[in-house]
C-alpha positions as CSV (number, residue, x, y, z in Angstrom):
1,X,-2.8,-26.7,-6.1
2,X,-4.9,-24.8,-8.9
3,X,-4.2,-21.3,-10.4
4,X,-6.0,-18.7,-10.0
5,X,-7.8,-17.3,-13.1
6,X,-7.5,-13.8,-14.5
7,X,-10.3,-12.2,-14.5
8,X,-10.1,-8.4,-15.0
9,X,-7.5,-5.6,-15.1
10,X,-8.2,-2.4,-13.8
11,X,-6.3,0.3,-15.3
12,X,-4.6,3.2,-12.7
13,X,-6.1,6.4,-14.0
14,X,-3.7,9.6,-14.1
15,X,-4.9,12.1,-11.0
16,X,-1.8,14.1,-10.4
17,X,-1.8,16.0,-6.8
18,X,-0.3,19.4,-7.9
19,X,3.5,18.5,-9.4
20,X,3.2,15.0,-8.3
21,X,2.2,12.2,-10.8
22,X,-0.1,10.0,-9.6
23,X,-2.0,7.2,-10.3
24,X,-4.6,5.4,-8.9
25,X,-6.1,1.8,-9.9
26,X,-8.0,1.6,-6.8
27,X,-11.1,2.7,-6.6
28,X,-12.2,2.6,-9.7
29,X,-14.9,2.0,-12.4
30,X,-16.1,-1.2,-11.8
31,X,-14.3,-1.6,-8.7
32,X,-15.1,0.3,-5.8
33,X,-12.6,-1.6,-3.2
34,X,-11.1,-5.4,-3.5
35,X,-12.3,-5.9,0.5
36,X,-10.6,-5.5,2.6
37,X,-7.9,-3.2,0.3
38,X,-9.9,0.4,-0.1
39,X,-7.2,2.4,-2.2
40,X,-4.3,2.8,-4.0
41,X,-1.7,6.0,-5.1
42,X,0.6,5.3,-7.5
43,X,3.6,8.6,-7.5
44,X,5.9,8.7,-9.0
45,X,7.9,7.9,-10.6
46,X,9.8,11.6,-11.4
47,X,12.8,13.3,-10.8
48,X,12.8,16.4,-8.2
49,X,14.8,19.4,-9.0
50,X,16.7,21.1,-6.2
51,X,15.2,23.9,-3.7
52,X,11.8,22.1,-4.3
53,X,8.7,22.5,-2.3
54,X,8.4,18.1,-1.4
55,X,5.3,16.4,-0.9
56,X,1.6,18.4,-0.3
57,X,0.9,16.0,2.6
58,X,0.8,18.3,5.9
59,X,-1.1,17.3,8.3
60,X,-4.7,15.7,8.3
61,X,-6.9,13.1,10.0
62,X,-7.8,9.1,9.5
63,X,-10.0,6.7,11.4
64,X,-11.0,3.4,10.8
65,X,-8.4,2.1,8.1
66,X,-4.4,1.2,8.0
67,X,-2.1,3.3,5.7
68,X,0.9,1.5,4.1
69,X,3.5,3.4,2.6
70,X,6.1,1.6,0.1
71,X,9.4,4.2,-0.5
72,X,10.4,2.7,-3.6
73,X,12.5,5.8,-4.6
74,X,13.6,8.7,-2.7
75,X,12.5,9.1,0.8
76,X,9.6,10.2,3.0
77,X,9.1,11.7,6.7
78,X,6.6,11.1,8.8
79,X,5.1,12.5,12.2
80,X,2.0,11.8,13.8
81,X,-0.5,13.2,16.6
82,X,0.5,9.8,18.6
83,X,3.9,10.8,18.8
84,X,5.8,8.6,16.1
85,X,8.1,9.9,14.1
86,X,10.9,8.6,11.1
87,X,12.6,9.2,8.0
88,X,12.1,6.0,5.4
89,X,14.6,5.5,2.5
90,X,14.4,3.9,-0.4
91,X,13.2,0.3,0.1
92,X,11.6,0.7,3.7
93,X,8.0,1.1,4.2
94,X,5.4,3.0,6.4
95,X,2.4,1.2,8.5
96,X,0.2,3.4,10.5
97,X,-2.9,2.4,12.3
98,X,-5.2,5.1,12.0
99,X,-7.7,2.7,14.4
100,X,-9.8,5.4,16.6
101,X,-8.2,8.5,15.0
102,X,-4.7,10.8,14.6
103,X,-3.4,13.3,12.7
104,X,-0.3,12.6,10.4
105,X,1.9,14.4,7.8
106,X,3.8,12.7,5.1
107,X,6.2,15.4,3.9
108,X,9.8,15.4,2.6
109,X,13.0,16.0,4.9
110,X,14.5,18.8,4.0
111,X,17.5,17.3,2.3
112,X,15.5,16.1,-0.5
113,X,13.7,19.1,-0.9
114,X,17.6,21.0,-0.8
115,X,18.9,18.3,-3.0
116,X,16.3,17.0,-5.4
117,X,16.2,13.6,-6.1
118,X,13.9,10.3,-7.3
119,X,10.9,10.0,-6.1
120,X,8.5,6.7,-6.4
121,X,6.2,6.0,-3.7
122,X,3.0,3.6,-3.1
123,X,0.4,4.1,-0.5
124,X,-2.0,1.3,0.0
125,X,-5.7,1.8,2.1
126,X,-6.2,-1.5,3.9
127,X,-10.2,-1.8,6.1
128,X,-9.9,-2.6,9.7
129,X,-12.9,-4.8,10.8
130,X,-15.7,-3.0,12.8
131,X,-14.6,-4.3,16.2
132,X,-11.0,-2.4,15.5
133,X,-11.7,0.7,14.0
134,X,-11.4,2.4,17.3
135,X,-8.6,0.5,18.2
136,X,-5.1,2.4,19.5
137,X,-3.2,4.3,16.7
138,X,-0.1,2.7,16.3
139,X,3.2,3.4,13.7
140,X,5.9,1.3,12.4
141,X,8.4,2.7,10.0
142,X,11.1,0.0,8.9
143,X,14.1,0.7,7.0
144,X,15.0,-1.3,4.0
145,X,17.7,-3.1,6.2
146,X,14.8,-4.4,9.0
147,X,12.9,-5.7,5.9
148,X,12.8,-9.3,5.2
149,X,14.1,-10.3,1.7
150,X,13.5,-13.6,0.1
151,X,15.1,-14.8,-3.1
152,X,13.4,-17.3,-5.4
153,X,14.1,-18.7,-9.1
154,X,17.7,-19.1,-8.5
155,X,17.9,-15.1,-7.5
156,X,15.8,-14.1,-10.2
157,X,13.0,-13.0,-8.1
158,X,13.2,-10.9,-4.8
159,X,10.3,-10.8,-2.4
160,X,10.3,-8.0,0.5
161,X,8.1,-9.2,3.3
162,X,6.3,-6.3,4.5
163,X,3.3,-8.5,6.7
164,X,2.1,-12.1,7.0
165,X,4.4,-14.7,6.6
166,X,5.7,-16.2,3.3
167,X,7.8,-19.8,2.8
168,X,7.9,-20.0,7.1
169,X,9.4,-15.9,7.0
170,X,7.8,-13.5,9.7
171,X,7.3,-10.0,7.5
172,X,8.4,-6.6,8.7
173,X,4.9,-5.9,11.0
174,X,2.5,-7.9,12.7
175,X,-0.5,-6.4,12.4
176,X,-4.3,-5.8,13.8
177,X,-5.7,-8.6,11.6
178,X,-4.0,-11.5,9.3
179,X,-2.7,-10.0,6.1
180,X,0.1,-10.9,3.5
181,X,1.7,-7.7,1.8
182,X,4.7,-7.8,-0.4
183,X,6.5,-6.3,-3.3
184,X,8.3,-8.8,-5.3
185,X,10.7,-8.2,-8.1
186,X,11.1,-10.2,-10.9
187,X,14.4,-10.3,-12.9
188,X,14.6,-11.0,-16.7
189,X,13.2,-14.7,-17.2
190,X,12.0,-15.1,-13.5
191,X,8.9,-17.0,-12.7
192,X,7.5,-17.3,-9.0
193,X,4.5,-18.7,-7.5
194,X,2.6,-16.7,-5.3
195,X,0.2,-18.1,-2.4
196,X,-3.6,-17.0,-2.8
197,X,-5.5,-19.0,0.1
198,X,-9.0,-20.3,-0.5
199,X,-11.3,-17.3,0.5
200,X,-8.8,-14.5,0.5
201,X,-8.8,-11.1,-1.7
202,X,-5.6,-11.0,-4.2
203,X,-4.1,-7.9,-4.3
204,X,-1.9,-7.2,-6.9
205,X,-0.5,-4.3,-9.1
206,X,2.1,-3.8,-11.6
207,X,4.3,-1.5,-10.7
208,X,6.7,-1.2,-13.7
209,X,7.5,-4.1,-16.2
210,X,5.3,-6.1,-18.1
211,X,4.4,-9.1,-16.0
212,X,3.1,-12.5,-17.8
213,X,-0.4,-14.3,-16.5
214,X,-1.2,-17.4,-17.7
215,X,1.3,-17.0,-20.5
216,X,0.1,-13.4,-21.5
217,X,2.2,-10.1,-21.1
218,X,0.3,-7.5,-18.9
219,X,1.5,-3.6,-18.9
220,X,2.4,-2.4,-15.8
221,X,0.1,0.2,-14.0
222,X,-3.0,-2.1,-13.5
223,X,-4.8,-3.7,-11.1
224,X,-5.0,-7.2,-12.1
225,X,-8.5,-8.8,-10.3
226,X,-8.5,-12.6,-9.9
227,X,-11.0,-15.4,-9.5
228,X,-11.6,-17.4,-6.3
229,X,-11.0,-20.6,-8.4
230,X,-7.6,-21.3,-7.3
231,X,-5.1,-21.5,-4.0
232,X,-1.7,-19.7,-6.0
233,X,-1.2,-16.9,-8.7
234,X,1.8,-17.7,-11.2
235,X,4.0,-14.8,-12.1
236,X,6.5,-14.1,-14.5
237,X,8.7,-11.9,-16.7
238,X,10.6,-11.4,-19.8
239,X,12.3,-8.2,-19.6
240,X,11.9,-7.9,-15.6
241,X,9.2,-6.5,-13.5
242,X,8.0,-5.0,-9.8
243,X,4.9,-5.8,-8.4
244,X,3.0,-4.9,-5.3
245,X,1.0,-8.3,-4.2
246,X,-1.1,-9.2,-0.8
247,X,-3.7,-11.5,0.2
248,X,-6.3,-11.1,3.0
249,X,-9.7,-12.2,3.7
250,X,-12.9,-9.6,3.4
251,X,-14.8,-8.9,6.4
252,X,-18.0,-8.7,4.3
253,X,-18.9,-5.5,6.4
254,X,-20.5,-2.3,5.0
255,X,-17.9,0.2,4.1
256,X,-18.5,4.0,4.1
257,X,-16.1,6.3,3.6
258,X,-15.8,10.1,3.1
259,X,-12.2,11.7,2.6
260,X,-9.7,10.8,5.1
261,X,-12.4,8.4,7.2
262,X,-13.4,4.9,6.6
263,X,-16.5,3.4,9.0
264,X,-19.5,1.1,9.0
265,X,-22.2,4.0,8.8
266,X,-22.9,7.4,8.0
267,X,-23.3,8.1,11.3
268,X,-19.9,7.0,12.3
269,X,-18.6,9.4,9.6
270,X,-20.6,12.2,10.7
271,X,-19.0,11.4,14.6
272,X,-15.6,11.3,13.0
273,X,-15.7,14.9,11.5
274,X,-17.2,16.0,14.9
275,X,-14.8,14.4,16.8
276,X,-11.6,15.8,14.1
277,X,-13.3,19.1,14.6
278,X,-13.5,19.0,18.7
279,X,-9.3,18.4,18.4
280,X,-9.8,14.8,19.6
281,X,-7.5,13.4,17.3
282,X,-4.3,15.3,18.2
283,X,-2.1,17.0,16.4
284,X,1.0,17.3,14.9
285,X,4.0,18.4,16.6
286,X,5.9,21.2,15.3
């Protein structure tokens, strides 16, 4: 087993969405997508007062791509042209197949915007492959409880299993095609070794904490890009940290996307916004 080199972080630039703090690493200069992962928010993290206004996210369209949403603080609510709808706490995540189109809102239920709160959420962009971006919208929300949790380092590091499969554990949701998705915690002094398959895209982001790579301490709040020269990525951490880390292999496929769309070709995009416009996607039940 060899470990994987560092190559290049990727700092998450500040874009707030109105009140919201936000951060993005991915795309960015440099790096325009780590195939098959397209994109990343970072909000949060911030404190909501009472009688607020919640999250800008009514409804609006995607095709071709999967949305994961990890509620790290707070909690989200979500409802979808398909039919699906939750409420995630704190801990759970959000997995929607956009495939050959729908309509979702990601807003906040109503007793967080009564009550304020905490509010720290990630939302990943992951591609699906030509021959699946029309396949059937689909939703999972799993609560914190349903996810799987996986202690390492004598407790000092706690991994929650969102997809793929990690020391012989199934993850939370099987999904259209093989992918490894994870946030893993690191307590003061932990260390963990991460698998990073020959071939594969790393994904991974430093959520809050400084995290040590090959021996070095790296802020959080970047996108840290890794050689193919290795099979396993080495983590640790002095003070403790959270990290958001997958593996998956590109599909080496063009990748054009405009707004909430993500095809093969223009023309595909141009047939999305047609098809949006002609109410073929749904919508959102009141």
């Amino acid at each position: 087993m060899t470990v994987r080199t560092l190559l290049h972080r990727h700092p998450a630039r500040r874009d707030d969405i109105g009140d919201l703090h936000t951060r993005r690493p991915l795309p960015g200069p440099g790096l325009p997508h780590l195939d098959p992962f397209l994109f990343l928010n970072h909000h949060g993290p911030q404190v909501y007062p009472p009688h607020n206004a919640g999250l800008p996210f009514g409804p609006h369209p995607h095709r071709g791509f999967e949305t994961v949403t990890f509620i790290l603080a707070g909690s989200l609510a979500h409802r979808d042209s398909g039919g699906h709808e939750s409420v995630i706490d704190a801990g759970g995540i959000q997995w929607m197949t956009a495939g050959s189109g729908l309509v979702h809102a990601e807003l906040s239920p109503a007793s967080f915007k009564r009550d304020g709160g905490e509010l720290e959420i990630l939302q990943l962009w992951i591609n699906l492959p030509a021959r699946l971006k029309f396949t059937r919208p689909a939703y999972h929300g799993v609560s914190a409880e349903a996810m799987p949790l996986i202690e390492a380092d004598d407790g000092r590091v706690h991994i929650r299993l969102a997809s793929g499969t990690y020391q012989g554990i199934q993850g939370a949701v099987e999904t259209p095609t093989p992918i490894t998705l994870m946030t893993v915690e690191i307590e003061p002094g932990g260390t963990v070794v991460l698998p990073a398959p020959a071939g594969e895209a790393v994904f991974c982001y430093g959520v809050r904490g400084a995290v040590q790579i090959a021996g070095h301490d790296e802020a959080p709040w970047q996108l840290f890009e890794f050689a193919a020269d290795g099979d396993r990525v080495e983590l640790a951490s002095r003070e403790g940290a959270l990290l958001l880390y997958g593996h998956a292999a590109p599909f080496a496929e063009p990748i054009v996307a405009h707004g909430p769309f993500v095809m093969n070709s223009a023309e595909e995009i141009r047939q999305a916004i047609r098809d949006y416009q002609a109410g073929l996607f749904g919508a959102v039940p009141e």
